[in-house]
C-alpha positions in Angstrom: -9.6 -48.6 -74.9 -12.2 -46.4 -74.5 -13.4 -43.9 -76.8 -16.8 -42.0 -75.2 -18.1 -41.2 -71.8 -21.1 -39.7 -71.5 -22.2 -38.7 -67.7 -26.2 -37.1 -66.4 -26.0 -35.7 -63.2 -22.5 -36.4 -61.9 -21.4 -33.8 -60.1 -21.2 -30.4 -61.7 -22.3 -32.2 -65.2 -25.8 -32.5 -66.1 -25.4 -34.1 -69.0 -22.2 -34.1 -70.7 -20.4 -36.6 -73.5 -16.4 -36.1 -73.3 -14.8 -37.9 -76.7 -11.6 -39.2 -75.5 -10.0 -41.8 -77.9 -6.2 -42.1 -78.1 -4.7 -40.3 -75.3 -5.9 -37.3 -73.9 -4.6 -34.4 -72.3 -7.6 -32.6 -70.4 -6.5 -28.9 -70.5 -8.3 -25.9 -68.6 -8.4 -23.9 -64.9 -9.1 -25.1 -62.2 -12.4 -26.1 -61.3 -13.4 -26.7 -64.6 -14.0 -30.4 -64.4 -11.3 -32.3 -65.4 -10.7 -33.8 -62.3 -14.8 -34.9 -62.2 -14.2 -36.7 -65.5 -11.2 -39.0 -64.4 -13.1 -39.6 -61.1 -16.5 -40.3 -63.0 -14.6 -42.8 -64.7 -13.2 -44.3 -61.7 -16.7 -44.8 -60.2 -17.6 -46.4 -63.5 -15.1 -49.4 -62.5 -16.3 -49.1 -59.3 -19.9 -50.3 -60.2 -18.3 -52.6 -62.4 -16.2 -54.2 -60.1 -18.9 -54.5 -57.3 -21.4 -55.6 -59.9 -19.1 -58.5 -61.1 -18.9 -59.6 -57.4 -21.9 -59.9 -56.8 -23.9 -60.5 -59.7 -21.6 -61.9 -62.5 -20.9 -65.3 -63.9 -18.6 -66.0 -60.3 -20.2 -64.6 -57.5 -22.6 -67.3 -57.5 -26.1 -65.0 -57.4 -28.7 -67.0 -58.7 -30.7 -63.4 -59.4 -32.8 -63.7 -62.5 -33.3 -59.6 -62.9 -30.9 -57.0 -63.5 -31.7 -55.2 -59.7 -29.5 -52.8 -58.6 -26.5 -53.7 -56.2 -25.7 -51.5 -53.0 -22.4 -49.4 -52.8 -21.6 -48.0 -49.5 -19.6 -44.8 -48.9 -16.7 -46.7 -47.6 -16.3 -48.4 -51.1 -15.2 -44.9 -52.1 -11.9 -45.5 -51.0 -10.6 -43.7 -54.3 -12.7 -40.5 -54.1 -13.9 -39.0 -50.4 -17.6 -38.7 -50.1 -18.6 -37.1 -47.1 -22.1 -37.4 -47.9 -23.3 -39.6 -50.8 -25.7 -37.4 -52.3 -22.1 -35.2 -53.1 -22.0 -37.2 -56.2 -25.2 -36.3 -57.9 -25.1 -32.4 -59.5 -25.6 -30.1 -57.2 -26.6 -32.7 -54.9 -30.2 -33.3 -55.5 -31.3 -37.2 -55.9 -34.6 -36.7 -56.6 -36.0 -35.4 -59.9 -36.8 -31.8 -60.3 -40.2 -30.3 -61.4 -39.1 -29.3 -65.0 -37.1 -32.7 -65.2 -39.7 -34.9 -64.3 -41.8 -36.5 -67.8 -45.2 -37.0 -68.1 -46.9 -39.7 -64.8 -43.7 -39.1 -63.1 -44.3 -38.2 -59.3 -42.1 -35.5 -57.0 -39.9 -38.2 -55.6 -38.8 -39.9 -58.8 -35.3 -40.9 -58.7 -32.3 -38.8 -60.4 -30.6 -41.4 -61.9 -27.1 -40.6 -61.8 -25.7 -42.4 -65.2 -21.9 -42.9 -66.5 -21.7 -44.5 -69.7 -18.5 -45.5 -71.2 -18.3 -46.1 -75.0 -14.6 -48.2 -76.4 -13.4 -50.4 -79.0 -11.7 -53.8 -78.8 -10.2 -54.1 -82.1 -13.3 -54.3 -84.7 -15.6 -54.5 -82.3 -17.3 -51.9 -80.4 -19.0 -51.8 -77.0 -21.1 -50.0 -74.8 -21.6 -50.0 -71.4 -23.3 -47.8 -68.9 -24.5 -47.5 -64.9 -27.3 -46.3 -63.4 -27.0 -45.1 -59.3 -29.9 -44.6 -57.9 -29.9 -42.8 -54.2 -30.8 -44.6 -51.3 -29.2 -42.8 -47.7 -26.4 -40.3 -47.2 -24.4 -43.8 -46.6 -25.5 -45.8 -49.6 -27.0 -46.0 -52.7 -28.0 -48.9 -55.3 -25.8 -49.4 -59.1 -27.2 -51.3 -61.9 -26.2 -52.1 -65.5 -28.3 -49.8 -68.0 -27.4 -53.3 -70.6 -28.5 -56.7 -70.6 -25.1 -57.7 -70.8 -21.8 -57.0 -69.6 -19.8 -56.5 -72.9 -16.5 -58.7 -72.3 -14.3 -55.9 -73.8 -15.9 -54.0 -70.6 -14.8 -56.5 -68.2 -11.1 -56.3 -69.3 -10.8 -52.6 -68.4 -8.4 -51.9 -65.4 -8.3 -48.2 -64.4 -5.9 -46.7 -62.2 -6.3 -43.1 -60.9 -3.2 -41.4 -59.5 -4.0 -38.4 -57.9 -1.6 -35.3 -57.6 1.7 -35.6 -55.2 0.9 -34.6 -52.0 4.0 -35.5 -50.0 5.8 -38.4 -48.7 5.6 -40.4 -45.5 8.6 -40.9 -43.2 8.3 -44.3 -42.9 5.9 -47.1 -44.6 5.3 -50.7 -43.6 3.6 -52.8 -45.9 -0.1 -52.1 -47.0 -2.6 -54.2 -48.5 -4.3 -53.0 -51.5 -7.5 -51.6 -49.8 -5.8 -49.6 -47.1 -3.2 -48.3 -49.9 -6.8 -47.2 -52.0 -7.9 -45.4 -49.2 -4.8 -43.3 -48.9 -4.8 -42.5 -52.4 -8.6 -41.3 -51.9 -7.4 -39.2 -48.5 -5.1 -38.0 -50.8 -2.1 -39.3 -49.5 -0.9 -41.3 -52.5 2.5 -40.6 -51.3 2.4 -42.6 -48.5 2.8 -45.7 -50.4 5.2 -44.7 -53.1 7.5 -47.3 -51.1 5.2 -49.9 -51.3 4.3 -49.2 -55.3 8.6 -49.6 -55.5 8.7 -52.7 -53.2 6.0 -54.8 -55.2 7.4 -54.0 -58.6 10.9 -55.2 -57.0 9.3 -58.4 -55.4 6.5 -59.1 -58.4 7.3 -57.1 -61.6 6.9 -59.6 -64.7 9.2 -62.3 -63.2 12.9 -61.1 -64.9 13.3 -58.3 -63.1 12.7 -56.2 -66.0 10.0 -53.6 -64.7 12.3 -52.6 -62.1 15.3 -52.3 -64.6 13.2 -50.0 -66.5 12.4 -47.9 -63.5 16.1 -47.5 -62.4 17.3 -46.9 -65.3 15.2 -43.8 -66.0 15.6 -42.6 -62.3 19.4 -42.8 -63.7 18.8 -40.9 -66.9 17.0 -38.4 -64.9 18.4 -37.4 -61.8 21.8 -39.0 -62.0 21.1 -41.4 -59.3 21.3 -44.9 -58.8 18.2 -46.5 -57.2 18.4 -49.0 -54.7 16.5 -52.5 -54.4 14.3 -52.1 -51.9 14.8 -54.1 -48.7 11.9 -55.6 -46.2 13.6 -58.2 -44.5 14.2 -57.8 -40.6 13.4 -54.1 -40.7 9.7 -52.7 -39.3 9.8 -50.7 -42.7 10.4 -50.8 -45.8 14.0 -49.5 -47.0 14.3 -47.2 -50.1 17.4 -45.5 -50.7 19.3 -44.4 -53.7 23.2 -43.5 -54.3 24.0 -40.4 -56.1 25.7 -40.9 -59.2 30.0 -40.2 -59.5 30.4 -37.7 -62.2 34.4 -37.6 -61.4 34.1 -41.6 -61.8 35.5 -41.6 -58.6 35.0 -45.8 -56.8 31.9 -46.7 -55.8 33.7 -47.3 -52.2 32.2 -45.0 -49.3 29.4 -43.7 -51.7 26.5 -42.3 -49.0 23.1 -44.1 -49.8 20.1 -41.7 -49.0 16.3 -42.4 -47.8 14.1 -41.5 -50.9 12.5 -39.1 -48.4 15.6 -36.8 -48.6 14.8 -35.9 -52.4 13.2 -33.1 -53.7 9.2 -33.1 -54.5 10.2 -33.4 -58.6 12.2 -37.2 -57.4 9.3 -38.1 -55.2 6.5 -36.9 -58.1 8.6 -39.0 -60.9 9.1 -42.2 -58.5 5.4 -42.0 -57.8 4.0 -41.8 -61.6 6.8 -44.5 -62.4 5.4 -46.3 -59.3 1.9 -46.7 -60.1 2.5 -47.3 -64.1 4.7 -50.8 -62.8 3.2 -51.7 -59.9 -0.5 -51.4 -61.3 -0.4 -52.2 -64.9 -3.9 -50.8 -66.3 -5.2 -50.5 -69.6 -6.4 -47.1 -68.5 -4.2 -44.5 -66.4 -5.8 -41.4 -65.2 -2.9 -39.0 -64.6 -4.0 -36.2 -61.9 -1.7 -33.2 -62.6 1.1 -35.4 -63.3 3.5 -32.2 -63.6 3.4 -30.9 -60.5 6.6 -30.3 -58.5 8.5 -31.2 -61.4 10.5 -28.6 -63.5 9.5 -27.3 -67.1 12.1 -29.4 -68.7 11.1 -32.5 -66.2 7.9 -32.3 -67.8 8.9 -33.0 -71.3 11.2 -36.1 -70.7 8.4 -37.7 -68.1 5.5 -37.0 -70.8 7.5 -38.3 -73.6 8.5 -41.5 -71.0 5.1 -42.2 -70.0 3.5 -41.9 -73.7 6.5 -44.0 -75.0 5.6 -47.0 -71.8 1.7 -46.6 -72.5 2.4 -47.0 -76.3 4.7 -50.1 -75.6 2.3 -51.7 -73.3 -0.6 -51.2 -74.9 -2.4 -48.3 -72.6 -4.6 -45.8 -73.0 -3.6 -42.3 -70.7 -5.4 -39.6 -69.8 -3.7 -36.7 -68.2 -5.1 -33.9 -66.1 -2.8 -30.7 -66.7 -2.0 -26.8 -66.5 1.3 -27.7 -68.0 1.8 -25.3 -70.6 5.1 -28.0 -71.9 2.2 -31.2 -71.9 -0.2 -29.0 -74.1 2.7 -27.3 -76.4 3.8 -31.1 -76.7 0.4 -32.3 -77.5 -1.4 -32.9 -80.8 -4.9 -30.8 -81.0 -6.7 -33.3 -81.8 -5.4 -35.1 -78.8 -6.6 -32.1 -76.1 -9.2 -32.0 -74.8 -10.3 -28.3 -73.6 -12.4 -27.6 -70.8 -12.8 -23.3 -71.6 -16.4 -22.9 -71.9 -18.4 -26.5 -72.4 -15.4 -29.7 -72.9 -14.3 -29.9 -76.6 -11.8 -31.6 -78.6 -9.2 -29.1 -80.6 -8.8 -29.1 -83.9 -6.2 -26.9 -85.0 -3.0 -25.9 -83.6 -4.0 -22.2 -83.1 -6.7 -23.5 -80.6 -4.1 -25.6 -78.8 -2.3 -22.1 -78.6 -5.5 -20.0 -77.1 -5.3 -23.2 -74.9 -2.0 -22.6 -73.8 -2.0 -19.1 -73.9 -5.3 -19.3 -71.3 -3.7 -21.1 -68.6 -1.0 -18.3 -68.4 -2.6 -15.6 -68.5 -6.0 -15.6 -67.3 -7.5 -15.2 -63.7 -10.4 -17.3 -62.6 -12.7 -14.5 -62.4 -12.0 -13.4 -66.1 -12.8 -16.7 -67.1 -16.1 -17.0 -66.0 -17.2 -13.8 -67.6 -15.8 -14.2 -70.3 -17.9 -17.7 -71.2 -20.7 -15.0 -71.2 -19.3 -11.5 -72.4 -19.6 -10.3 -75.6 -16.7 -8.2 -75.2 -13.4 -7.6 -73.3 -12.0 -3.5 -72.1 -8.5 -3.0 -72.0 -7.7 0.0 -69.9 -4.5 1.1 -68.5 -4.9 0.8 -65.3 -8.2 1.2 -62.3 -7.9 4.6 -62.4 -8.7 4.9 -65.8 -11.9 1.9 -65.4 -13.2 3.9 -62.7 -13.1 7.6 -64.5 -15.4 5.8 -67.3 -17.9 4.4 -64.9 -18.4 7.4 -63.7 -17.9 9.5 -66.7 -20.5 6.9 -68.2 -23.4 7.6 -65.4 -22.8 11.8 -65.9 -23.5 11.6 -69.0 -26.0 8.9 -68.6 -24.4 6.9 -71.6 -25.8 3.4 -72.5 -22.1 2.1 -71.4 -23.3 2.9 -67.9 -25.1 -0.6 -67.3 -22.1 -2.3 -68.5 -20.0 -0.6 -66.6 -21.8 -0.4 -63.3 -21.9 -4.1 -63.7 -19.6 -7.1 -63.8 -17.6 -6.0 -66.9 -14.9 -7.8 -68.2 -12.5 -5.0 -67.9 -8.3 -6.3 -67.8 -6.1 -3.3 -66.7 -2.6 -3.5 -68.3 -0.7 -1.6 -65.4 1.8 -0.2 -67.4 3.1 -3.4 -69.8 3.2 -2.8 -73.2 -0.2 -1.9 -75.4 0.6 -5.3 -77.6 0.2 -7.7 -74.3 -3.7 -6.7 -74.5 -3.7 -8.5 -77.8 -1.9 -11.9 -76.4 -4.2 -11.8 -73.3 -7.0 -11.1 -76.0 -5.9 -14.0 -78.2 -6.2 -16.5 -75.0 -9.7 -15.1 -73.8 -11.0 -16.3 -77.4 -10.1 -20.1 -75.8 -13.0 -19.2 -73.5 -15.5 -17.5 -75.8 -14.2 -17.4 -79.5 -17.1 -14.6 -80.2 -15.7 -12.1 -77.7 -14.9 -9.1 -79.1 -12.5 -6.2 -77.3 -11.3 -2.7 -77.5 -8.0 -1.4 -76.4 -8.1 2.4 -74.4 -4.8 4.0 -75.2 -3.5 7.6 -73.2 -2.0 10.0 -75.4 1.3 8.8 -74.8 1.0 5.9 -76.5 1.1 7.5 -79.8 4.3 5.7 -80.7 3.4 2.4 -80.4 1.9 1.2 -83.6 -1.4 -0.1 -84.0 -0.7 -2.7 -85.7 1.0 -4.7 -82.8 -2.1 -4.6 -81.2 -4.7 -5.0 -83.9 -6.1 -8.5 -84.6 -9.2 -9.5 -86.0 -12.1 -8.8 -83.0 -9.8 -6.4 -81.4 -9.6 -2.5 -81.9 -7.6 0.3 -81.2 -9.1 3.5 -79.1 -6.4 6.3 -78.2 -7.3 9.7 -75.7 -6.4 12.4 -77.6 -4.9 13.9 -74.1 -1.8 12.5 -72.5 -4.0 10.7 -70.2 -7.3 10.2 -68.9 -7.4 12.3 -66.0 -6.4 15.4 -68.1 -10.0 15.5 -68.7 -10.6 16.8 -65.0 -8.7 19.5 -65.0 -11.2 22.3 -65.0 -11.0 24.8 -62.7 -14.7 25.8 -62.0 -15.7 22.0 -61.2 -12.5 21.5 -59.1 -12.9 24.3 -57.1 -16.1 23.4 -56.7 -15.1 19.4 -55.9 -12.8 21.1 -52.6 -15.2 23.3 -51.2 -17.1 20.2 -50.4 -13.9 18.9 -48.6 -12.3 22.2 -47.4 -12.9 26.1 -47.1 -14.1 28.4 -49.6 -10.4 29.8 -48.7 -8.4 27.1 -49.4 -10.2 26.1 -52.7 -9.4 29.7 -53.4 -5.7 29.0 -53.1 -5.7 25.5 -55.4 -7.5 27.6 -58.0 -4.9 30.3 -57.7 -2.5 27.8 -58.6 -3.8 26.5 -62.3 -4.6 29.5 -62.6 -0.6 30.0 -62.7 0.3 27.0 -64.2 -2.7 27.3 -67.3 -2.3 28.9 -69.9 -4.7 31.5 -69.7 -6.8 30.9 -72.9 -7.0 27.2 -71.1 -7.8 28.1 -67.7 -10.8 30.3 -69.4 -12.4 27.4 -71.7 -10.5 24.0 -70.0 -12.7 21.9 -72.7 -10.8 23.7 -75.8 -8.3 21.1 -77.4 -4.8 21.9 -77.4 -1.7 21.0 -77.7 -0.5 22.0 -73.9 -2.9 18.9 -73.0 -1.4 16.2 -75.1 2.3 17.0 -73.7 1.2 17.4 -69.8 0.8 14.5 -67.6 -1.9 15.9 -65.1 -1.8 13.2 -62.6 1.5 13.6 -62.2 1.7 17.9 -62.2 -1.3 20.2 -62.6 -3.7 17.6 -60.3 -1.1 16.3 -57.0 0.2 20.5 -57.4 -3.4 21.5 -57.3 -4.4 19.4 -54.1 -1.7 20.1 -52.3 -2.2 24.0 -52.6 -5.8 23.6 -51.6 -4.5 21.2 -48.6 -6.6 18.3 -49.4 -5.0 14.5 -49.4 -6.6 12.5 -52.3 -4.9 9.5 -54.4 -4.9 8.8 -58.2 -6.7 5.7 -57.0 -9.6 7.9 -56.2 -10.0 10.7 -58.5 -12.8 9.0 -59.9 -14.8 10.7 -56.9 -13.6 13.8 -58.9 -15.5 12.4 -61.8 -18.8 11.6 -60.3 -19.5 15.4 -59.1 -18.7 16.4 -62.9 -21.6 17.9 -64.9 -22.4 16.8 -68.4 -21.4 20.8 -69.5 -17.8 20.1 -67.8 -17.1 17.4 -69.8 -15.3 17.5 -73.5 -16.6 16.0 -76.5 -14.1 13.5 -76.8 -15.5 11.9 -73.6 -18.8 11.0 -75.1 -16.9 10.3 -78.2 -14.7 7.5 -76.7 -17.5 5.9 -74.4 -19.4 5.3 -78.2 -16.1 4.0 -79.9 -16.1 1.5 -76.7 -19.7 0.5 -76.9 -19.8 0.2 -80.4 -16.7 -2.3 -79.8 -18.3 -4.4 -77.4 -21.5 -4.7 -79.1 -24.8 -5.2 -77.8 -24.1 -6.2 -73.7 -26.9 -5.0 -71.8 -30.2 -2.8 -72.1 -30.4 1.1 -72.3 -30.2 3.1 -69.1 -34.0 4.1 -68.0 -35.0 7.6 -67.1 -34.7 6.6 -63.5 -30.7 7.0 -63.5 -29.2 9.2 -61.4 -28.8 12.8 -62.7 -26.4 15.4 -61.4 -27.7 18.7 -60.8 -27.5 20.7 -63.8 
């Protein structure tokens, strides 16, 4: 078993030490490196393998010194390389200025190290490889010990990669060419063969196969078929589908495996590989794809039960939110922000809670941000920006930047503190605010309160009640139409205003809390002054404010929300834009 791996400069890790004892279930987005760490391990047994062949106790080398051994790109079968240097981070073999120590040259080798760390019983052991970079076609693998640990030796790792589809038709492969598949990935082109060589070899009685039909059976109600390569070109796989009338077995239809669905052919595959290729460590790539929610309980729970029973170690790439919700903490192993081990079951729920609800983008700035805007919807984000550089607010940077701003378009105020919850997965310092219209008054603020997270409500029905004043939108049209037909849209509020209103639009009153603008006083005003423009750009209304037009309350919420978010970039310099006063 193995209990450390520590990797420098593989791929997009510089230096990074995953602790994986027991199993492990390797949880986060996509391309967040979980696939790099079952891959660096299968390089690690790579080396090994290559290094026993030619320099251990049978290979017959009568080399005194530990010198490294050369690995070509075609003994990649399990991972493409298109290049070899695609293996170091962000491909650069040689040493860079600020790595290289004191009397090392430009040129030094980047040594590209994976060191695996296990116990065998009492004992532990330690063993680690260095690749040095020769050509784009090769490179040279050493031992960083003295001495392979025998514990080391043992080790058989088996990667299977996600399901990618079936073949029509397979004859039989030998074990290289079915490795190169698999690193094409086209692992499903020898899920006959993985079926066929359990049948033939299995443990002698027949028992491995037994155990693979009869949880096909328990499954998917069907009866598997022994596999037939006997006078045929290929090799047969059918399966009969189980009578539930218990009607004779007499004129039952027998089906190729390749009529299934993708869940069949993604069970038979995983089933496959744990028979055919007993290991003492399985790398599961997304091992729940294709398969449905409940599949994914009953296959986890069958492979931990097999790996338990033959003494295995498995680690499992997922997004499954079933595999983590099934999963002990302290058995996950997170990759939000740098790869950690859980430790409680609340972070196996911001875990879980991650993978459903945030987008790649608001990952990646949220492993930075120091805090998290929740705004109804783009309309309202783009009214603050530009409310923000009118008033030349020290929200304006933020803002005019790459914020981390999630719109709620229209779901329920208390969603903002479940997507909230799952951001703190990412980055558990974030802190967020929540921007509530007027309407929202009825929805308490305690469903959406939790520690990190406030609550921020516009006195107004809505945000964009705070354009509607008539000497700044008269003056907005006449930039767009004639002095005439600006005339005529401020003919209308001035019908539809009360008059006290239309003659001081900042003053607070009730009349604005009760009247959706954008949906009357705004649309009604446009189309009396004959001018097309959408909600979705009213923000241009916004930028020709001046700092006069604005309410209080405006400046008022932009400090509530910077206060929130805490201290997220420098003041804005003299050199800002300025409207004309």
């Amino acid at each position: 078993m193995i209990n450390k791996v520590h990797v420098r400069y593989f791929k997009r890790f510089k230096d990074q030490m995953f602790d994986l004892s027991d199993h492990v279930v390797l949880a986060g987005p996509n391309n967040s490196g979980k696939t790099t760490l079952l891959q660096a391990i299968v390089v690690w047994s790579l080396a090994l393998q290559k290094w026993r062949e030619r320099r251990g106790p049978d290979s017959g080398s009568q080399a005194k010194e530990r010198r490294g051994v050369p690995l070509t790109r075609g003994d990649f079968t399990a991972l493409p390389l298109r290049l070899m240097d695609h293996l170091w981070t962000d491909t650069i073999t040689a040493l860079t200025k600020e790595e290289r120590g004191q009397g090392q040259k430009p040129g030094e080798p980047r040594m590209l190290e994976i060191t695996l760390e296990g116990r065998d019983g009492e004992h532990e052991w330690k063993l680690g490889f260095e690749f040095r970079y020769n050509s784009s076609e090769q490179l040279y693998v050493s031992p960083a010990e003295d001495a392979v640990p025998p514990a080391a030796e043992q080790l058989s790792v088996v990667h299977v990669p996600p399901f990618s589809g079936i073949g029509h038709a397979e004859t039989r492969f030998d074990r290289p060419f079915q490795d190169l598949l698999i690193g094409q990935g086209k692992a499903g082109d020898i899920l006959r063969n993985l079926l066929w060589e359990v049948h033939q070899r299995g443990d002698g009685d027949g028992s491995k196969w037994n155990e693979i039909k009869n949880q096909v059976a328990d499954l998917f109600k069907v009866d598997l078929l022994p596999p037939q390569y006997v006078g045929v070109p290929h090799i047969v796989c059918e399966y009969e589908r189980q009578e539930l009338d218990r009607a004779p077995r007499r004129g039952r239809v027998r089906l190729d495996v390749a009529s299934a669905g993708s869940g069949f052919h993604q069970v038979l595959l995983l089933l496959g590989f744990f028979y055919a290729r007993p290991a003492t460590i399985l790398l599961l790539d997304e091992p729940d794809a294709h398969l449905h929610v409940i599949l994914q309980k009953q296959i986890y729970d069958t492979i931990r039960r097999a790996a338990t029973k033959q003494n295995c170690q498995v680690l499992i790439a997922t997004h499954s939110e079933i595999l983590i919700d099934n999963t002990s903490p302290a058995q996950i192993l997170s990759f939000y922000g740098a790869p950690h081990r859980l430790a409680i079951d609340t972070e196996r729920d911001q875990v879980r809670e991650a993978l459903k609800r945030l987008s790649a983008m608001e990952i990646l700035l949220a492993e930075k941000a120091s805090g998290v805007l929740y705004a109804e919807d783009q309309t309202d984000a783009d009214l603050l920006t530009a409310w923000a550089k009118v008033l030349r607010h020290r929200l304006s940077s933020w803002l005019g930047g790459l914020p981390l701003i999630h719109l709620m378009q229209g779901r329920r105020p208390k969603d903002a503190r479940a997507h909230f919850f799952a951001l703190r997965a990412v980055n558990p310092a974030v802190r967020g605010i929540v921007l509530l219209d007027g309407d929202d008054r009825n929805e308490p603020d305690a469903d959406v309160l939790t520690d990190g997270l406030l609550v921020a409500r516009w006195t107004r029905y809505e945000a964009e009640s705070y354009l509607v004043h008539p000497p700044m939108l008269r003056r907005f049209v006449e930039t767009r139409a004639s002095p005439l037909m600006a005339a005529a849209g401020d003919n209308y509020l001035q019908g539809k205003l009360p008059p006290f209103l239309y003659q001081e639009p900042n003053r607070e009153d009730e009349y604005w809390a009760t009247t959706p603008a954008s949906k009357t006083l705004l649309p009604g005003f446009f189309r009396a002054a004959g001018v097309e423009l959408p909600k979705s750009e009213y923000y241009l209304i916004a930028e020709t404010m001046r700092e006069a037009e604005l309410p209080p309350e405006v400046t008022a919420k932009l400090d509530v929300i910077a206060d929130a978010l805490g201290p997220y970039a420098p003041p804005p310099t003299a050199a800002m834009d300025r409207n004309d006063e």
